[in-house]
C-alpha positions as CSV (number, residue, x, y, z in Angstrom):
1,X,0.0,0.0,0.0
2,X,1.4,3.2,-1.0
3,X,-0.7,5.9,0.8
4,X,0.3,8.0,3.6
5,X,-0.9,9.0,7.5
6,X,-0.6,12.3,9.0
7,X,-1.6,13.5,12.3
8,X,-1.7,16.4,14.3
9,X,0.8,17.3,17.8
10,X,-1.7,19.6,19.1
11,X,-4.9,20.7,18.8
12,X,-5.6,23.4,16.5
13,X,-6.5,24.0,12.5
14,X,-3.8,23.2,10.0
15,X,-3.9,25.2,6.6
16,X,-2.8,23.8,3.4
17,X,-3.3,24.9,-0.5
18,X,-6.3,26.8,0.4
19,X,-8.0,24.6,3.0
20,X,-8.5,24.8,7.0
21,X,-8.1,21.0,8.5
22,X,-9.1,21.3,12.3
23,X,-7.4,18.5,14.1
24,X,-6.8,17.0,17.7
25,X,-3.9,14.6,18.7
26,X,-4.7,10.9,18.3
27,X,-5.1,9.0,21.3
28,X,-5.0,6.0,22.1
29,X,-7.2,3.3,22.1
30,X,-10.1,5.6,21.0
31,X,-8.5,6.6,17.4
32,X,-11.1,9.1,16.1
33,X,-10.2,8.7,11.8
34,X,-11.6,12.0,11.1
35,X,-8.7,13.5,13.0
36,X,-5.6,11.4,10.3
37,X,-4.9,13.1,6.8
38,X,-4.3,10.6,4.0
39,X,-2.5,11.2,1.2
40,X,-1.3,9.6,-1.9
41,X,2.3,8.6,-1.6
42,X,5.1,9.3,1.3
43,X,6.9,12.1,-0.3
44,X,3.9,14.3,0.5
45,X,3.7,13.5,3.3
46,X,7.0,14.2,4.1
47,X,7.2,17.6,3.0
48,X,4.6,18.5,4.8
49,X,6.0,17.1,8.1
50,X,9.3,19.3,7.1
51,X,7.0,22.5,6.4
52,X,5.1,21.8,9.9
53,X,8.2,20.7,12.0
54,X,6.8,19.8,15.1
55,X,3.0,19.9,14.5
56,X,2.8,17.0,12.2
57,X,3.6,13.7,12.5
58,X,3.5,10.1,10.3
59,X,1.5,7.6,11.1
60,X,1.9,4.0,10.4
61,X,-0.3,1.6,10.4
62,X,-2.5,-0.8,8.6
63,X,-5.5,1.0,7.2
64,X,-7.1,-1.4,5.4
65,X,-8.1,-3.2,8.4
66,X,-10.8,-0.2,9.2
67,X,-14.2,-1.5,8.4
68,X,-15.0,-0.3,5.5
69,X,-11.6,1.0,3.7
70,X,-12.0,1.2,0.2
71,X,-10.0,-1.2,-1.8
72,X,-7.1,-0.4,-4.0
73,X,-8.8,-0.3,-8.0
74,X,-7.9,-4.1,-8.9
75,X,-10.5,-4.3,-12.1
76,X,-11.1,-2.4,-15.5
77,X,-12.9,1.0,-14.6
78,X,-15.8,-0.5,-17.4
79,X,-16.2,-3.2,-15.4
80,X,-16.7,-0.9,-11.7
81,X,-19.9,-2.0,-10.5
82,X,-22.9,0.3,-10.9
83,X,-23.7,2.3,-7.6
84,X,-19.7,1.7,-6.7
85,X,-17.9,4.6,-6.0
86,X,-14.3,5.6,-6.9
87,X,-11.8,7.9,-5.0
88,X,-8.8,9.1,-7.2
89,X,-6.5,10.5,-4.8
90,X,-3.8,13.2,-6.8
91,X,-2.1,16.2,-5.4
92,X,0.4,18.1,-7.4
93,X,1.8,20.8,-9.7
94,X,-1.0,22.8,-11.9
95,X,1.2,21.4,-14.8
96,X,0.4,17.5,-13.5
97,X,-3.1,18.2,-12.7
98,X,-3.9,19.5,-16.0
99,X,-2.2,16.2,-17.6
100,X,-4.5,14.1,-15.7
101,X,-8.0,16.0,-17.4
102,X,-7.2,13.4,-20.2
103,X,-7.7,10.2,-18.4
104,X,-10.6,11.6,-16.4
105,X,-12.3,12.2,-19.6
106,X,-11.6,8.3,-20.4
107,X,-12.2,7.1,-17.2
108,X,-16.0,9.1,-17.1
109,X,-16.5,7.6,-20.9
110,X,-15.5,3.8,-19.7
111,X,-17.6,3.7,-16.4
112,X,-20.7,2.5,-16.3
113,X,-23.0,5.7,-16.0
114,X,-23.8,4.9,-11.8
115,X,-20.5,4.9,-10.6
116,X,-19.7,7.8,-8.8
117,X,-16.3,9.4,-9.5
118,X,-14.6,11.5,-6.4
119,X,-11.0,13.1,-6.9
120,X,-8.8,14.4,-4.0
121,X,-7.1,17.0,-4.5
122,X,-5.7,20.3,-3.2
123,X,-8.0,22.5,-2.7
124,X,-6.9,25.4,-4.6
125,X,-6.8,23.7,-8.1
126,X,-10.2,22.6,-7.5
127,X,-10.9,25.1,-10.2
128,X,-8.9,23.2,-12.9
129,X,-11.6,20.8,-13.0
130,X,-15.1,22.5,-11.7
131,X,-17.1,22.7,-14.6
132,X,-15.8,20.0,-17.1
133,X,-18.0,16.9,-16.0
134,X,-15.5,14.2,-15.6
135,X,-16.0,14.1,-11.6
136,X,-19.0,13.9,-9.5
137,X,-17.6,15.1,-6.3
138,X,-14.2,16.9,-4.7
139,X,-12.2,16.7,-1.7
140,X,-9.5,18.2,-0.5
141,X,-6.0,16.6,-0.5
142,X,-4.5,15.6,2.3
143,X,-8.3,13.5,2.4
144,X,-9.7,12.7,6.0
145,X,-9.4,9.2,6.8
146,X,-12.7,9.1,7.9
147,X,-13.9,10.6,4.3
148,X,-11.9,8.5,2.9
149,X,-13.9,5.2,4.5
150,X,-17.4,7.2,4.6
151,X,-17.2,8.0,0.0
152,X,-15.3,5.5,-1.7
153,X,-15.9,1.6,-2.4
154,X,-12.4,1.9,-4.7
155,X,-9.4,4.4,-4.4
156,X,-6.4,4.9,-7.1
157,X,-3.2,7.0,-5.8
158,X,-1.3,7.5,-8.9
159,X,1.9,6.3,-7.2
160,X,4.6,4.8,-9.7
161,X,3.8,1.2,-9.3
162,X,5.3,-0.3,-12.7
163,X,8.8,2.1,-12.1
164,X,7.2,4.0,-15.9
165,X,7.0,7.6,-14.6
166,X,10.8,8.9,-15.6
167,X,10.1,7.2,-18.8
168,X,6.5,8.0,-20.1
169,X,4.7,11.1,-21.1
170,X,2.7,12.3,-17.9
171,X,-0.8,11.9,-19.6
172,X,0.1,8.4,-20.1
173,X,1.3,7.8,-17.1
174,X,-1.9,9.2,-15.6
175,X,-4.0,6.3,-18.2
176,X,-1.4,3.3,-17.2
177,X,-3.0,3.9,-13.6
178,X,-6.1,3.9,-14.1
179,X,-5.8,1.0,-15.7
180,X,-6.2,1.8,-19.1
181,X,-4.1,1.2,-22.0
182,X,-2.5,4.7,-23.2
183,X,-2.2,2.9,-27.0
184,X,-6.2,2.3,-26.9
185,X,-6.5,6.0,-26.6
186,X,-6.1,8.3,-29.6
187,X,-3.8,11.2,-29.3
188,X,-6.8,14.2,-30.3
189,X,-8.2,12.6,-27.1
190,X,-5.0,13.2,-25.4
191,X,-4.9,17.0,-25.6
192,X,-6.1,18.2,-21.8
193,X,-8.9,20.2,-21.1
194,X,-9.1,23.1,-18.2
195,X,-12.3,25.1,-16.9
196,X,-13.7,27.4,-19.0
197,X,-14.7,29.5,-15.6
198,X,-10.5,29.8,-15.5
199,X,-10.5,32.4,-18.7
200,X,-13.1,34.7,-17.2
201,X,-11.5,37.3,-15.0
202,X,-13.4,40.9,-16.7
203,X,-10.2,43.0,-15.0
204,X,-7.5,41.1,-16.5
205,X,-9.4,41.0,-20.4
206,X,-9.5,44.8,-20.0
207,X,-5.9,44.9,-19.4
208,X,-4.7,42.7,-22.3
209,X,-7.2,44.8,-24.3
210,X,-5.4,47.7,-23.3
211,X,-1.9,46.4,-24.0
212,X,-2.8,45.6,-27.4
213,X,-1.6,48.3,-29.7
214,X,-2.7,49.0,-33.4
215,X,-3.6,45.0,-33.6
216,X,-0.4,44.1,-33.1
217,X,0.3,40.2,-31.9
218,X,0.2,39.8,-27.9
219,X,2.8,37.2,-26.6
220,X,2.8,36.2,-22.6
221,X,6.2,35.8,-21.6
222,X,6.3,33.7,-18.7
223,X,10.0,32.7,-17.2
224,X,9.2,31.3,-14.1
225,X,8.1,28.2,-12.5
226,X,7.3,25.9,-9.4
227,X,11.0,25.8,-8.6
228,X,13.7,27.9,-9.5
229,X,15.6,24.8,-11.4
230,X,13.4,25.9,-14.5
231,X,13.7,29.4,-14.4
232,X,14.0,31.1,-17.2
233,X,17.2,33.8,-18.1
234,X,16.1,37.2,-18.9
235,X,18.1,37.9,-21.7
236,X,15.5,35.6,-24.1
237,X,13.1,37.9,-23.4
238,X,15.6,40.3,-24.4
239,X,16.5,38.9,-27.6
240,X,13.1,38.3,-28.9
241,X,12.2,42.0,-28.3
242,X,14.6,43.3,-29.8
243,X,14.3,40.5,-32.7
244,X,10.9,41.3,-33.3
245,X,9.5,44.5,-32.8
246,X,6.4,44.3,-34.0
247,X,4.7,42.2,-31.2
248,X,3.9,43.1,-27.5
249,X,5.4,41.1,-25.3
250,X,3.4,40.9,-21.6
251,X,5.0,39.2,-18.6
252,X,3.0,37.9,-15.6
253,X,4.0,39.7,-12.3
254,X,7.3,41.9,-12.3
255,X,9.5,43.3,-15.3
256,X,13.1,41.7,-15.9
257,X,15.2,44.7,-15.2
258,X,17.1,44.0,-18.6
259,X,13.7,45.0,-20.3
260,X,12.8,48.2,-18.5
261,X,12.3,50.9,-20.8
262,X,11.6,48.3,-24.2
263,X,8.7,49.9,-25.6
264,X,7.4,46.3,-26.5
265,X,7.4,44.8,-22.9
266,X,4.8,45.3,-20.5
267,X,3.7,43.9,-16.8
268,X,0.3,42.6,-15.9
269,X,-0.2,41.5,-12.4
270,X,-2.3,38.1,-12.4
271,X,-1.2,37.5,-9.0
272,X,-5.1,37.9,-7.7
273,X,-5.8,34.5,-8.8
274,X,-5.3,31.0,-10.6
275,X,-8.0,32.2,-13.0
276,X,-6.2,35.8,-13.5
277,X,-3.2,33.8,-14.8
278,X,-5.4,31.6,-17.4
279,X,-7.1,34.6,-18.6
280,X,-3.9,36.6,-19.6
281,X,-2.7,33.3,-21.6
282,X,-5.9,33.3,-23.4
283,X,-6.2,36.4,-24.3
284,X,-3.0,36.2,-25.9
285,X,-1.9,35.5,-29.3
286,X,1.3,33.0,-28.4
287,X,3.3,31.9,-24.6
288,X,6.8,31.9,-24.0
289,X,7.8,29.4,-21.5
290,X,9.8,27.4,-19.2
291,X,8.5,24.1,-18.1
292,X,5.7,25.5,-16.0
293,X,2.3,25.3,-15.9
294,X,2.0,28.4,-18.8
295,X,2.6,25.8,-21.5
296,X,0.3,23.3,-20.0
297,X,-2.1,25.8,-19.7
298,X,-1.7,27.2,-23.0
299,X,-1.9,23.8,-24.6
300,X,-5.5,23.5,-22.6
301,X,-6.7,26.7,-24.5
302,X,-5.0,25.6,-28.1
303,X,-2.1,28.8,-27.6
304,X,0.9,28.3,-29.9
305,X,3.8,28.0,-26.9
306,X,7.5,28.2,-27.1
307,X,8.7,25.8,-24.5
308,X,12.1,25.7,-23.6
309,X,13.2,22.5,-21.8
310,X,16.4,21.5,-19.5
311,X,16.0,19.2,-16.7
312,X,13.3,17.7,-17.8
313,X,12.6,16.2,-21.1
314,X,9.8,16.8,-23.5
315,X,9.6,14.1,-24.6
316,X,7.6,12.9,-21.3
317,X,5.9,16.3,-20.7
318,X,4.2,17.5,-24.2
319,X,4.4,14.6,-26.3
320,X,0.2,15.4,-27.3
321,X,0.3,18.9,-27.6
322,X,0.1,19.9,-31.1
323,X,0.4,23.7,-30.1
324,X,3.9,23.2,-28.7
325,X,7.1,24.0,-29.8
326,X,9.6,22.7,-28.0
327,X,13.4,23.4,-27.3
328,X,15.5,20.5,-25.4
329,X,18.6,22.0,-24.5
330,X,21.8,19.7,-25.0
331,X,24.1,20.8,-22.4
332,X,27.0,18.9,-20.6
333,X,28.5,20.5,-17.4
334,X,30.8,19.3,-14.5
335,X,28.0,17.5,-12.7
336,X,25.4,16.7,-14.6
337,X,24.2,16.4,-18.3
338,X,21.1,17.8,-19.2
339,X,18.0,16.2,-19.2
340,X,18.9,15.9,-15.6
341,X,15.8,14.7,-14.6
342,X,15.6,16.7,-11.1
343,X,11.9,18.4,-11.1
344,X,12.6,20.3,-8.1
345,X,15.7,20.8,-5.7
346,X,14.8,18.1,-3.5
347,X,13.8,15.7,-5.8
348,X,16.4,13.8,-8.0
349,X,15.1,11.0,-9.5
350,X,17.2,8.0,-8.6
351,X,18.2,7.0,-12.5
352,X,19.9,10.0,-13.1
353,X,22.4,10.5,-10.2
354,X,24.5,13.4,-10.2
355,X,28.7,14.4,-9.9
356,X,31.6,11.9,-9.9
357,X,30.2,10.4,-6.7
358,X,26.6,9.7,-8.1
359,X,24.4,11.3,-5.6
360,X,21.2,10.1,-6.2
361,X,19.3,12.3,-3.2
362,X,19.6,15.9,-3.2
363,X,19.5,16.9,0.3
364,X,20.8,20.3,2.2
365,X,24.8,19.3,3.5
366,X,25.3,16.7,0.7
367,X,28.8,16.6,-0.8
368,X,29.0,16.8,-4.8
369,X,32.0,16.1,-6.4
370,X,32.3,17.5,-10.0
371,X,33.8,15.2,-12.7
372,X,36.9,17.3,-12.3
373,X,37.4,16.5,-9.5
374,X,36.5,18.9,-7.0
375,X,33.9,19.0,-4.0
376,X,31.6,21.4,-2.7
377,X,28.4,21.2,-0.2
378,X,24.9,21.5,-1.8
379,X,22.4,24.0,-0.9
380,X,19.4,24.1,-2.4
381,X,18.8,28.2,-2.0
382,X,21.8,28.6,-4.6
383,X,19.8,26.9,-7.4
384,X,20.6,23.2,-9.0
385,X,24.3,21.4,-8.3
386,X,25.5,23.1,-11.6
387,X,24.0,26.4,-11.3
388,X,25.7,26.3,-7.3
389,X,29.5,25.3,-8.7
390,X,29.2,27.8,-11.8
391,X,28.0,30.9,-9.0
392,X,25.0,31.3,-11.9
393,X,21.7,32.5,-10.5
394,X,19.8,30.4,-13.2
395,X,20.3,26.9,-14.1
396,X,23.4,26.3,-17.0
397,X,21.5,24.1,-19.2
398,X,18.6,26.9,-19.6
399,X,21.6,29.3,-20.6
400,X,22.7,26.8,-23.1
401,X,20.4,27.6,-25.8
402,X,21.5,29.7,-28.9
403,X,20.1,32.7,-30.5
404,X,19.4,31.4,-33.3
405,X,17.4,28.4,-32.2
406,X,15.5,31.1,-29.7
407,X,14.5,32.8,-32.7
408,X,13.8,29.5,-34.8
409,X,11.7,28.2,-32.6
410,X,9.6,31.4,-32.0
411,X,9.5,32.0,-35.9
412,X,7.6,28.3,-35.8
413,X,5.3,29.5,-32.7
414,X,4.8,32.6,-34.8
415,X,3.8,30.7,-38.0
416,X,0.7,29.0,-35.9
417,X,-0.9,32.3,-34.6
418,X,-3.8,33.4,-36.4
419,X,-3.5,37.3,-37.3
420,X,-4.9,39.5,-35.1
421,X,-7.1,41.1,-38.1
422,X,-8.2,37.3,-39.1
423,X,-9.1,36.8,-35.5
424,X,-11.0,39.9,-35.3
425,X,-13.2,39.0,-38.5
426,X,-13.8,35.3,-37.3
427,X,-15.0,36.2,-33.8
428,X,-17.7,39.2,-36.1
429,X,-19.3,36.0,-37.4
């Protein structure tokens, strides 16, 4: 079994993506469920613990000796028995969560139409999924155990159990879990879906109305991400400004200061909301990304993206977006070659192990020792190992890319963007 426990120290409420858990200390023998957080998977579970040091604690135990535990999906969803219910239990990035709308979509078109579908997840990307139909009910993630136990006959966790995740695109993994083969699926029905409700927000419209100049094209230029490992250098906004006059480039939240004063760069604050940054993407004309949620996003509302990859591959992350252009960067440095495979600082996945020593667990304290033959300690506030050694604020292999692929691939982005004064006549229709 691959799910987590998490319990409280002390009595009190403990907040988490958006949602208020009140909580007491388990006692013993009277266990009272309601008061033990599951969760799909130990890292998780972890992290919180490190976030709450002190206040939260793992449990471990044997769950599925509570009356009533669900049982762990062991059939086809088509053959789920009617009146059944199923709990899909899936935290993560808005990236991830948007690469699971595809199998939800299969999963609701497979199951017979009384099984009730449930998904767990945190509560402030809720909105990712409100009005699209694939689920009949929401919880938060962590889930109460006793919620758990009280709304589900069946549970999935999405945890890695055939070792395919490094190796597989992320909507296929999401299929592969559910128990349905990612082959038997076409790839138009592989393109993910987000809210509509998301692309709504009247203030931010207005804004990107009043960016656009003379119908010129609108480009979001979004350089940041979940972790500063894919961040984005400035200078490619930069470049592509000064390449390309005639479009408006807008970035989300604050200016590079290498752009201040361009006449074609411009700031919109979308920091009010999830749904502030969705409508800014689609009221654009074209993204420019890191791996982040933007292109994810973007792919969601059909925007031709730029994408520029380095740790991670894209071959695993955008393999069914037809609106993506992608740009792996081919980088070898002194402790790691790119794709790296490390999603975040504290994550390395244990194929791709990293220095002359092979560290295959990035922790704070660590010793790295590049293939030079020198040592140094890792600290995760000064970026990835090679970004650390190098004394670079952004991470080498993003750095790597050349100007003339930057303007390339944007050339190709460029090619799929309708003109503003085609889009204008279409939309008078």
């Amino acid at each position: 079994m691959t799910l987590a426990y998490l319990a409280s120290t002390a009595e009190g409420r403990f907040f988490y993506h958006g949602h208020s858990y009140k909580l007491s200390p388990i006692t013993y023998p009277d266990v009272n469920i309601h008061n033990i957080l599951v969760m799909g998977g130990p890292s998780l579970a972890r992290s919180i613990c490190k976030e709450n040091s002190g206040l939260m604690t793992g449990l471990n135990f044997d769950a599925s000796l509570i009356p009533g535990f669900p049982e762990p999906l062991g059939m086809a969803v088509s053959e789920i028995p009617c009146g059944k219910r199923l709990m899909l239990l899936r935290a993560g990035g808005i990236g991830d969560l948007i690469m699971l709308t595809p199998a939800l979509r299969q999963l609701r078109s497979r199951c017979r139409s009384g099984v009730k579908i449930a998904l767990s997840t945190l509560q402030d990307r809720k909105a990712l999924f409100e009005d699209l139909g694939f689920v009949d009910d929401f919880y938060p993630h962590p889930i109460r155990l006793s919620d758990l136990v009280d709304s589900a006959d069946f549970y999935v966790d999405f945890s890695d159990k055939r070792g395919i995740f490094n190796h597989v695109d992320m909507i296929d993994f999401h299929l592969d879990c559910l128990g349905i083969d990612p082959s038997s699926v076409p790839k138009e029905q592989k393109i993910p879906e987000i809210s509509k409700g998301l692309s709504r927000n009247h203030a931010i419209r207005e804004e990107m109305k009043r960016l656009s100049r003379h119908g010129r094209p609108l480009v979001i230029y979004s350089p940041g991400a979940s972790d500063r490992i894919r961040y984005l250098p400035d200078d490619i906004l930069g470049l592509l400004a000064t390449s390309f006059k005639g479009i408006d480039y807008v970035v989300p939240g604050s200016m590079p200061k290498t752009c201040e004063g361009m006449e074609n760069v411009f700031s919109i604050d979308t920091s009010s909301g999830l749904d502030a940054f969705v409508t800014a993407i689609a009221a654009s004309h074209a993204v420019i990304t890191t791996d982040s949620s933007a292109y994810h996003i973007a792919s969601a509302l059909s925007k031709p993206c730029l994408v520029f990859f380095g740790p991670i591959s894209s071959s695993i992350r955008s393999k069914y977006y037809p609106t993506i252009v992608a740009l792996d960067a081919c980088y070898f440095g002194k402790t790691c070659a790119s794709p790296c495979g490390i999603s975040a600082l504290t994550e390395t996945p244990p194929v791709i192990p990293i220095g002359a020593n092979r560290v295959r667990a990035l922790e704070k304290g660590v010793k790295i020792t590049t293939y030079s033959g020198e040592s140094f300690t890792f600290d995760p506030g000064k970026g990835c190992p090679e970004a650390q050694y190098l004394g670079s604020s952004t991470s080498p292999c993003l750095m790597s890319f050349s100007p003339e692929d930057i303007i390339k691939g944007f050339e190709r982005v460029m090619d799929m963007v309708e003109s503003p004064e085609r889009e204008r006549k279409r939309e008078s229709l």
